[in-house]
N, C-alpha and C positions, 0 to 999 in steps of 0.2 A: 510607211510600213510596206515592205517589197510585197509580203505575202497575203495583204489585205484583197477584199473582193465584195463587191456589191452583187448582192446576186437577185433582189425584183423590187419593185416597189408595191407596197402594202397600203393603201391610202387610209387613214385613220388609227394602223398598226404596225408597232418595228419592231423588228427582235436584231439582237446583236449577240454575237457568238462568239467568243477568245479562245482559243487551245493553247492550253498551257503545259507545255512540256517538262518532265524532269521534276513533276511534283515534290518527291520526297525532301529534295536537297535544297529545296527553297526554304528561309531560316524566317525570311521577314516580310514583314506586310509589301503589296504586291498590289499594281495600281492597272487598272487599264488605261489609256487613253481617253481625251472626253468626247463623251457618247450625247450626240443633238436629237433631240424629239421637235424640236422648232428652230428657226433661225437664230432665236436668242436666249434657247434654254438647253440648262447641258447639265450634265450627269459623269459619273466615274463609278464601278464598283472598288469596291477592296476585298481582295481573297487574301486571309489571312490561314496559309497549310497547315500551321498548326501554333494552335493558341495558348501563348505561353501558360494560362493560367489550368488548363487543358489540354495536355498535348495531343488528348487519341481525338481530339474533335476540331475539323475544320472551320471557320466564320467566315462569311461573306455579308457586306454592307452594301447601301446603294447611298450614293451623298451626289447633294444639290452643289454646281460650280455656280454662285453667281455669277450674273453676266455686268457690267460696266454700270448700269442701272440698282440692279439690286443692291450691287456692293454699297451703292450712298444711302441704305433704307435699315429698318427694323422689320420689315414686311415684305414675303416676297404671295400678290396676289397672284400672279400669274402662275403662281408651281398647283395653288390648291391643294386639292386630297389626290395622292396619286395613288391609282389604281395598276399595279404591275407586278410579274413575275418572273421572279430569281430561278434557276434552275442550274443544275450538273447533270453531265452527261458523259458518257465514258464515246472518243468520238470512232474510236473502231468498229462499235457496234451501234451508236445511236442510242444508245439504252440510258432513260433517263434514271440517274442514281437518286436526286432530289428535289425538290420542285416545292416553292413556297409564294404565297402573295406576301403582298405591300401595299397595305393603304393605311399612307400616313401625307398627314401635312406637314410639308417641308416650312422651316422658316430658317433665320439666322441662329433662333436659341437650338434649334431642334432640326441640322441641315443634313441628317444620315440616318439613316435606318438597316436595320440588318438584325441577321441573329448569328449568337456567341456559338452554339452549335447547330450546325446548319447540314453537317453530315459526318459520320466517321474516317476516319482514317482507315481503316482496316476495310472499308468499300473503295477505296481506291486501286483502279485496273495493275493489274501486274505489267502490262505496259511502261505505268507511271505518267501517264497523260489525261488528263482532265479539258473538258469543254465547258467553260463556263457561259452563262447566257442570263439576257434578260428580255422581256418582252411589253413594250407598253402600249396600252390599251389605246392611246391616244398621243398620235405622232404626223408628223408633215414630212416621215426621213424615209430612205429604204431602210430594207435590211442590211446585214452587214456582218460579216465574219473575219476572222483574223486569227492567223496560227505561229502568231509572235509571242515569245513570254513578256508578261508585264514589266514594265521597266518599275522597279523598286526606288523608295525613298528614304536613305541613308544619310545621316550627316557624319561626317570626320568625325575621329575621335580629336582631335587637337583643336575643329574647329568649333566643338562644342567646350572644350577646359577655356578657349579662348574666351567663349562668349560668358559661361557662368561666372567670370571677375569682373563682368563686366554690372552683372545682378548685382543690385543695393549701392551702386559706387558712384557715392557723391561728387567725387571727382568729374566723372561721364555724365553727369544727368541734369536735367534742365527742369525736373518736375520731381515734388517733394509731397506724399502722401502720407497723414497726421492719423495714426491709426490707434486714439487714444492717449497720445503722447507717445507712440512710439513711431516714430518716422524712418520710411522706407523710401529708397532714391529709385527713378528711373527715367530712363529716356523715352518723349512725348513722342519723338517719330516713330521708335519701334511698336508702342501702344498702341500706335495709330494703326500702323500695317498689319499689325497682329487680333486688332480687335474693333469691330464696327461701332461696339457704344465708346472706346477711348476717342474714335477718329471722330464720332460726333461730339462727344464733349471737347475735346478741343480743337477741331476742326471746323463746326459746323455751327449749327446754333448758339448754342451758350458761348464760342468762344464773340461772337460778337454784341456777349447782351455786356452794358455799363456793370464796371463791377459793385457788386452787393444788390445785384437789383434780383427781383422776387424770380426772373423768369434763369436765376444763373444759380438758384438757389433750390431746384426743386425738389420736393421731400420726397417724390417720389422713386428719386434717384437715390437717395439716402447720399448723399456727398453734397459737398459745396467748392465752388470755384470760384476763385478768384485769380483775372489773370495781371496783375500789379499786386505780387508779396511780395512784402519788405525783408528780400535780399536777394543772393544771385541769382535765385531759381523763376524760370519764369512762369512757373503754377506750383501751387498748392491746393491740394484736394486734401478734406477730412473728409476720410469712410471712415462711417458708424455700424457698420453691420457686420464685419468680417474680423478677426480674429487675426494679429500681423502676421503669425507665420501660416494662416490659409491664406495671406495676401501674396508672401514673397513666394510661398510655393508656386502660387499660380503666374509671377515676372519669371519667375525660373521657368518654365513654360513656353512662356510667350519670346523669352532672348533663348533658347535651348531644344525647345520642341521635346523635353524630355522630363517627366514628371515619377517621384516615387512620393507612395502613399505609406501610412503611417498606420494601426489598428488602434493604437494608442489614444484613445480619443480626446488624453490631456494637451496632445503633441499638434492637435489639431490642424490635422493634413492627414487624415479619416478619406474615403473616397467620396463619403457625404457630403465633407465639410469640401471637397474640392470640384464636386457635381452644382454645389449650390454655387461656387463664385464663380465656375466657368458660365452656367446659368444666366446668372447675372449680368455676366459682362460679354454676353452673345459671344463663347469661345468654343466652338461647334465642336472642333478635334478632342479637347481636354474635357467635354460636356460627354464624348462620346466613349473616352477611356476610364474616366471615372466611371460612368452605367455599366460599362465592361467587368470593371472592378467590384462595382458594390452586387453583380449579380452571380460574380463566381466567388464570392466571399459566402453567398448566402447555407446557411444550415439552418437544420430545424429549431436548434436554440435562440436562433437570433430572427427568425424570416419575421416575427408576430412583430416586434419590436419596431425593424423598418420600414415593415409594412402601413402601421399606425404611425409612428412618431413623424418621419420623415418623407418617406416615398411618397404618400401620399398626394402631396403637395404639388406633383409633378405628374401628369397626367400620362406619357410614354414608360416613365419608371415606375410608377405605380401599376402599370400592365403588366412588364416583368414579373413584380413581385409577387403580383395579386396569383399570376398564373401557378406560382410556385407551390405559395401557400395552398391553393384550392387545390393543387393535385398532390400536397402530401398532408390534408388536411388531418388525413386520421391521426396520423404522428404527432402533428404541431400541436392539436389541440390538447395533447396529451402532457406537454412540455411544462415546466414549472414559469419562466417567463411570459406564457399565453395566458396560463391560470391567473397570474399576478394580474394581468393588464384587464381579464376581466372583472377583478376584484374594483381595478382604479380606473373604469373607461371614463372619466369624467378630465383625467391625464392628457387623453389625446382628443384634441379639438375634435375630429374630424371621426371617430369611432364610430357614430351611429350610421352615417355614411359608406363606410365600406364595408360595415357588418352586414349592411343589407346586402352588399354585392356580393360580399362572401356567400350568404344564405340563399340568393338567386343561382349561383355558379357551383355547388356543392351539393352531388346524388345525394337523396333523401336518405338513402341508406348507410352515407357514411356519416350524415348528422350525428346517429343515434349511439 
């Protein structure tokens, strides 16, 4: 980058600084370059100008790149809890527009962090120029500035119609998933590349235990492998948990990079049903769009519902939620679907759990 510039070193703290030009007329997520706090840890935000689901509200992410190491793991110890913070700033005047922490632990199910509105549109300088920044608490890097726009991630339109024939096609595929009897084709390398538990299930472990043996079998994967099925394909997995069109949504994904969600929850491709198998299968991008989705879906008829049934389950998306509900508590509790659930809290596992947290987080005086 012609226009980058180190400007001191900070021992223990780095802030990095992007100027992004031409705000208004950028349509699509928007990447910086990766950003090192140590020799072998790296980071990228993502400014999204304006959020389809949202368009007067800005979002900005922070996401972990693993490094050569991580990428063979399920656990990255070395990220821990990070402690750092997001800001904008308009860079004419220095005037910071927004300024937010981050302390989250990064892992592979959970490798981005950010929020869906993170400032307005209607704060943005009549210039049209924005400085995005971050700063970590804990770093071995300098500082760093840059007044390049982010280089965007676009796939073809032809070379995405290319790859969706390529979804489900027995013809291409070398692995055959039994999803109750209903089987789903795909290709084991692209799994591989696209997903850290497909590369360890058959790259790693299991692919070298004897087939049928207890350690290729394990229930807590909910699937079974075998890599000698009786016929062309060379695996067969039965998944027992997923639902086959939350399964092929989610290979549409992984050959496509491009996901639509469904309300229909007969249709099952729900943001729920597509937050839980991205989940599952450590797919960080699709784990991060679906949360996108299931939080600017949320209204007061529905927040009680996910909040109990589902979110819960999931410790980052259940903060979302929990945040919603507690700050339009007066409303929701008024709602006929909140009244229901406390006629039937015995429905949702986990109710007396979050009722408490609700009751700890909710002024005494909106209780009443």
């Amino acid at each position: 980058m012609s226009s980058s510039t180190i400007n001191n070193i900070i021992y223990g703290k780095s802030a990095f600084e992007y100027t992004v030009p031409n705000v208004s007329t950028i349509t699509q997520s928007v990447f910086t370059p990766p950003i090192a706090t140590a020799s072998d840890i790296f980071w990228e935000l993502e400014f999204i100008p304006s959020y389809e689901h949202d368009p007067d509200h800005c979002a900005l992410f922070l996401s972990a790149i693993p490094n050569p190491e991580e990428a063979k793991t399920l656990d990255w110890p070395m990220r821990s809890i990070i402690s750092t913070v997001v800001f904008i700033k308009d860079p004419e005047t220095n005037r910071e527009i927004e300024r937010r922490d981050i302390d989250h632990y990064f892992s592979p199910k959970a490798p981005s962090w950010g929020f869906f509105h993170f400032f307005k549109r209607s704060e943005i300088p009549e210039h049209d120029t924005l400085t995005i920044g971050i700063e970590f608490q804990q770093s071995e890097m300098p500082t760093f500035s840059c007044e390049q726009p982010f280089p965007s991630r676009r796939m073809p339109e032809d070379l995405i119609d290319a790859w969706i024939e390529q979804v489900d096609n027995p013809e291409t595929s070398d692995i055959r998933f039994n999803l109750n009897g209903h089987f789903i084709y795909a290709n084991s390398a692209i799994l591989s590349k696209r997903s850290k538990y497909f590369a360890g299930m058959l790259e790693g472990e299991w692919s070298r235990q004897r087939p049928g043996s207890r350690a290729s079998m394990r229930s807590e994967h909910s699937l079974r492998y075998y890599d000698q099925a009786p016929s062309k394909y060379k695996y067969t997995v039965d998944v027992m948990e997923f639902h086959h069109e939350t399964f092929l949504e989610m290979l549409r994904f992984l050959y496509t990079d491009q996901i639509t969600f469904d309300d229909d929850k007969e249709c099952h491709r729900t943001a729920l049903d597509i937050f839980s198998i991205a989940d599952k299968y450590f797919i960080g991008d699709l784990r991060k769009r679906a949360k996108m989705e299931i939080f600017e879906n949320l209204r007061l008829d529905n927040v009680a519902e996910v909040l109990f049934g589902e979110a819960c389950k999931w410790g980052d998306l259940k903060e979302d939620v929990l945040k919603y509900f507690v700050e339009n508590f007066a409303q929701v509790k008024e709602t006929e679907e909140f009244k229901s659930i406390l006629l039937n809290p015995r429905e949702y596992p986990r109710f007396s759990e979050v009722w408490l947290e609700i009751m700890q987080l909710v002024p005494a005086q909106v209780k009443e």
